[in-house]
C-alpha positions in Angstrom: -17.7 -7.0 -3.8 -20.6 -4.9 -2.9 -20.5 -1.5 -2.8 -22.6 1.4 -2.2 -22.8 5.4 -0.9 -23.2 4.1 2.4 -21.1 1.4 2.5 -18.3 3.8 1.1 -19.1 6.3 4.3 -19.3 3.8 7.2 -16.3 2.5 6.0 -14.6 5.8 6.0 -15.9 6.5 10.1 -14.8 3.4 10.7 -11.5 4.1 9.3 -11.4 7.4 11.5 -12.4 5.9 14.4 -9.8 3.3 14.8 -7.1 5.9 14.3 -7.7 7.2 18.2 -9.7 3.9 19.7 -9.5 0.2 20.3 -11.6 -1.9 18.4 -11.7 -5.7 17.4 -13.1 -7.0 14.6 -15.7 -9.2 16.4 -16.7 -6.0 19.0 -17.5 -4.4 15.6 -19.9 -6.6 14.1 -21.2 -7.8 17.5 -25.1 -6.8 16.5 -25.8 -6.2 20.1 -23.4 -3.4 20.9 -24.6 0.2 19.2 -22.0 2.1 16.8 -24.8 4.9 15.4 -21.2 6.9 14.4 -20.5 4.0 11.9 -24.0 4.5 10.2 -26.2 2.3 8.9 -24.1 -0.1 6.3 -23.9 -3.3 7.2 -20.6 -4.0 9.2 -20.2 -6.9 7.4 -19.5 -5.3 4.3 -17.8 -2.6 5.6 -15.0 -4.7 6.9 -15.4 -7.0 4.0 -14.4 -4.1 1.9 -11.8 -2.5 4.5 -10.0 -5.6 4.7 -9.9 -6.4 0.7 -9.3 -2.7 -0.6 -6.3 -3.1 2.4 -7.1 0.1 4.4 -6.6 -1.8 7.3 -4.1 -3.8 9.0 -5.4 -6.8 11.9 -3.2 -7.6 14.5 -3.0 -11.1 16.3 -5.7 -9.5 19.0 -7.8 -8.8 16.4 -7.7 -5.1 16.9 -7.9 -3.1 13.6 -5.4 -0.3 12.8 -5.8 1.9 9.9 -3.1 0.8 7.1 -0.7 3.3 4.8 -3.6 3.3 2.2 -6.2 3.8 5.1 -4.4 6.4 6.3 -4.4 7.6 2.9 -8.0 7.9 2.7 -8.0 9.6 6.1 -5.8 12.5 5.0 -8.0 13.5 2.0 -9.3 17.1 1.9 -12.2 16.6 1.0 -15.3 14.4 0.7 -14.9 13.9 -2.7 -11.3 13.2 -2.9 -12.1 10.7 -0.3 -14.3 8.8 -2.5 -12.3 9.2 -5.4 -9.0 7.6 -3.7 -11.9 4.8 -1.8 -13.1 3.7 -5.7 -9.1 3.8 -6.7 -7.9 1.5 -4.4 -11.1 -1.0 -4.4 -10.1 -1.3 -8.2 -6.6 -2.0 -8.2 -6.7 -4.2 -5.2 -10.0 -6.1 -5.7 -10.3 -5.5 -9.0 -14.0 -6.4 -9.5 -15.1 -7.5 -12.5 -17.2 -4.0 -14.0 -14.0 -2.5 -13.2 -12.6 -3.6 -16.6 -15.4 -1.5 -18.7 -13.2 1.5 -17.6 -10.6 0.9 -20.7 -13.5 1.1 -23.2 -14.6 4.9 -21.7 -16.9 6.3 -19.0 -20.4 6.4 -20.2 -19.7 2.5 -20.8 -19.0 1.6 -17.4 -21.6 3.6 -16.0 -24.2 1.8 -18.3 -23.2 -1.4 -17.3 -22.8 -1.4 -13.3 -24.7 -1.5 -10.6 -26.8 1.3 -9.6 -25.5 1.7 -6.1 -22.2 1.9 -8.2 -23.2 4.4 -10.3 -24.1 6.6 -7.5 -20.6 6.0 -5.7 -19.0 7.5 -9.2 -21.4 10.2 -8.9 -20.9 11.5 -5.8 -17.1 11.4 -6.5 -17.7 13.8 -9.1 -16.4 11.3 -11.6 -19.9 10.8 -13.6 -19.3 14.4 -15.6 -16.8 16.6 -16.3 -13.2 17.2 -18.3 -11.4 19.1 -15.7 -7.6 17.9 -15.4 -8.2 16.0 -11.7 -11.4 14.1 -13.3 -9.9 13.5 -16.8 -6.1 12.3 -14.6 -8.3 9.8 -12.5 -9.8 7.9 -15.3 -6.7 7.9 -17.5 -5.1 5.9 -14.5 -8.0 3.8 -14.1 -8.2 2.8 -17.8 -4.4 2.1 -17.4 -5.1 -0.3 -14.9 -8.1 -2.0 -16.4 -5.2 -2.6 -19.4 -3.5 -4.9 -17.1 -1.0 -2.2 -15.4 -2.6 -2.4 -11.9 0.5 -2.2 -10.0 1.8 0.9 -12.0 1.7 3.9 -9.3 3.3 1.2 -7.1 5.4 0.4 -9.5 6.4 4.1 -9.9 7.3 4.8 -6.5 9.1 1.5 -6.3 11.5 2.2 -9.5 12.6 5.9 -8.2 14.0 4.2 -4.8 15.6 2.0 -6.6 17.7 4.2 -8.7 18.3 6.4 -6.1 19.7 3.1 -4.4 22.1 2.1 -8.0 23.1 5.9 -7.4 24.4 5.6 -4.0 26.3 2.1 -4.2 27.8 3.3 -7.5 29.1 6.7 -5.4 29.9 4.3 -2.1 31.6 1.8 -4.1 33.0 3.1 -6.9 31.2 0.3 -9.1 28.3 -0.3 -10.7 25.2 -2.1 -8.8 23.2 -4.8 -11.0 19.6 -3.6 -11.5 18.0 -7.1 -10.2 14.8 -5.6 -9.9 14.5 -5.0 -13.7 15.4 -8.5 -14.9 13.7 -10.6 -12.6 11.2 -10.5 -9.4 12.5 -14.4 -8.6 15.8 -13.7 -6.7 14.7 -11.9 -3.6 16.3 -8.7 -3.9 16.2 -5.4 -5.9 19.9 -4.9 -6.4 23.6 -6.7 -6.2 26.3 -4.8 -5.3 29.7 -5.4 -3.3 30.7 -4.7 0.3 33.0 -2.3 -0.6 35.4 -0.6 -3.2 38.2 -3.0 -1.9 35.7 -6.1 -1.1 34.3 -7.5 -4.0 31.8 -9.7 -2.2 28.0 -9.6 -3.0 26.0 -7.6 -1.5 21.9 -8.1 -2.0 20.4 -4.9 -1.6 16.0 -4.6 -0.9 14.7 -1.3 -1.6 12.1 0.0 0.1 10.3 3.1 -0.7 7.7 5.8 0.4 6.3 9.2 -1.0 4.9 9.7 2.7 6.3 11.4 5.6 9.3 9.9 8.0 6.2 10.0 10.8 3.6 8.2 8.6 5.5 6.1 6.0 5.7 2.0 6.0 6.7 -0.6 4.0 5.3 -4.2 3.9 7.4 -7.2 3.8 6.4 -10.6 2.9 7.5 -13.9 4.7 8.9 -15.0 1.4 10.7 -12.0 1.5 12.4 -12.7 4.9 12.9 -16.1 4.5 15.1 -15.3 1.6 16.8 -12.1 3.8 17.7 -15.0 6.2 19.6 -17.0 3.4 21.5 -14.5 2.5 24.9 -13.9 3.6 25.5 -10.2 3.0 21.6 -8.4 3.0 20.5 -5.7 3.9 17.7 -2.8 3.2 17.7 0.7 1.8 14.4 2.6 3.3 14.0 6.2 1.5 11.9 8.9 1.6 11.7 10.1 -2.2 10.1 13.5 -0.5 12.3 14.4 1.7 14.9 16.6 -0.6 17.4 16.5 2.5 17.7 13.3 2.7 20.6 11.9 0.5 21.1 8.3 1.5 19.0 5.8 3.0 18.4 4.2 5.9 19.9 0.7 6.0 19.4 -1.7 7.9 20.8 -5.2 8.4 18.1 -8.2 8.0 18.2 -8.7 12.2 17.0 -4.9 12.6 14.1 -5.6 10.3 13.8 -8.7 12.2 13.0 -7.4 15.4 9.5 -6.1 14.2 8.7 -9.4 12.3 5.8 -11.6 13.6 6.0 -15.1 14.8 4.0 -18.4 13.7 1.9 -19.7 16.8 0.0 -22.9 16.8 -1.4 -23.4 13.1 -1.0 -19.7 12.3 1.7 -18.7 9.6 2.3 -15.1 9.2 2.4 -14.2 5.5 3.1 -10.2 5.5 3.9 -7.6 7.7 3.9 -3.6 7.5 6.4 -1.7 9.4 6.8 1.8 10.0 9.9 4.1 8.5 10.2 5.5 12.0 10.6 2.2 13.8 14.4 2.5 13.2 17.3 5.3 13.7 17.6 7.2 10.8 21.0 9.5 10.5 
C-alpha cells in the first residue's frame, strides 16, 4: 500500500468530513465533482488506505462513516499524534511488507523504505529523538513486527475478561472456565452456570472498550453470531474498563445483539458488523 504526506492528510479531512456529512464512496472518487477540502491525494488511495487501515466503516448505501479507530484518529491533539496513531494502525492492520525492518531498529527501516515513507516518519517526529512518547511508539511497533500484532487488542480484550471471571465467580458463587485462554475455536470467552442453584452452562462473549459509553463499539463477526444462535444459554458482557463506576457489565441476550445485526440480500453475505456500547440500556 502506497503511502505518502499527502495521502496521510487527505485521508485525515476525509475522515473529518464524514463525521458531520453524507458521502458515498462513488460521490467521492467521482472525478467530476470538486472536493479542494480533501486535497490533492488521489482519492483512490485515500480510500484504498481508509478502508484497509479500517478507519472507516461502509454501509449497504455505500455511505462512509468514520470507524472506532477513525474516530480514533479524529480525537488526536495534535498533528503529530495524528500521524503517529495513522502509521500505527496502517502497520498492524495492513501490515506492509517494510513494516518488518522495524524489529531490527529505526535507522534500518528508514534506509530501506520508500522516500514518501520516510517523510511520513518524519513529520511524525518519529525519524529522531529518545523522548519516552517516541522511544514507547517504536518499542510497540518492533513488538508487532515480532509477530504480536494483535497485542494492544489483545490487552484490552484480556482485562474485560477477567473483570467478567470476577463477576460470575461473585454472582454465582463458582468459578467461570477461562475459554478464551485455551482456545479461540469454541465461540465464546468464558463458561459459567446460570446460577448458584442451576448448574447449567452458560457461554459468556466479552466485549470490551477503553472508550467512552457515547463513543465505544465492539465488532462482531457472522461466525460469531452464527455460533451465539446455537447456543442454548449465551449471552454478552459489554464493559467500559474506564469508567471506575461501573461495576458490572452490560449483558445482553444474543436476540438484543441481534436487532442491530445486518441481513444477507441477493448474493451479498455480511461478514462483520460494529455496534455502538450505547445502542442498548445500560443500568
Amino acid at each position: 500500500m502506497l503511502i505518502s504526506p499527502g495521502v496521510l492528510r487527505s485521508s485525515w479531512r476525509l475522515l473529518n468530513h464524514i463525521t458531520d456529512n453524507s458521502l458515498t464512496t462513488n460521490q467521492f472518487l467521482n472525478p467530476e465533482v470538486s472536493y479542494d477540502v480533501f486535497g490533492r491525494a488521489s482519492r483512490q488511495r485515500v480510500l484504498q488506505l481508509c478502508q484497509g487501515s479500517q478507519w472507516i466503516v461502509i454501509d449497504e448505501k455505500g455511505c462512509m462513516q468514520p470507524s472506532n479507530t477513525g474516530m480514533e484518529i479524529i480525537e488526536q491533539d495534535s498533528h503529530i499524534d495524528v500521524i503517529r496513531r495513522q502509521l500505527r494502525t496502517i502497520i498492524f492492520h495492513t501490515q506492509p511488507p517494510w513494516a518488518k525492518n522495524i524489529q531490527y531498529g529505526r535507522s534500518e527501516l528508514l534506509n530501506t523504505v520508500d522516500p514518501d515513507v520516510k517523510q511520513c516518519f518524519i513529520e511524525a517526529g518519529l525519524a529522531d529523538g529518545i523522548d519516552e512518547d517516541t522511544v514507547k511508539w517504536w518499542d510497540l511497533l518492533a513488538h508487532a513486527a515480532r509477530g504480536n500484532l494483535a497485542q494492544e487488542l489483545l490487552s484490552i480484550g484480556r482485562r474485560g475478561e477477567r473483570r467478567s471471571l470476577d463477576f460470575e465467580y461473585a454472582r454465582t458463587g463458582f468459578k467461570a472456565k477461562y475459554v478464551a485462554l485455551e482456545s479461540s475455536f469454541p465461540g465464546y470467552d468464558i463458561l459459567s452456570r446460570l446460577s448458584s442453584t442451576d448448574e447449567r452452562r452458560l457461554s459468556i462473549e466479552v466485549k470490551s472498550s477503553e472508550r467512552s459509553l457515547e463513543k465505544a463499539t465492539f465488532h462482531l463477526t457472522r461466525n460469531e453470531y452464527k455460533r451465539a444462535l446455537m447456543s442454548e444459554n449465551y449471552v454478552f458482557h459489554l464493559w467500559l474498563l474506564n469508567d471506575k463506576d461501573r461495576v458490572k457489565p452490560c449483558i445482553l441476550t444474543v436476540e438484543q445483539v441481534g436487532e442491530h445485526c445486518p441481513t444477507n440480500q441477493g448474493s451479498g453475505v455480511w461478514e462483520s458488523v460494529e455496534i455502538p456500547f450505547n445502542a442498548f440500556i445500560w443500568d
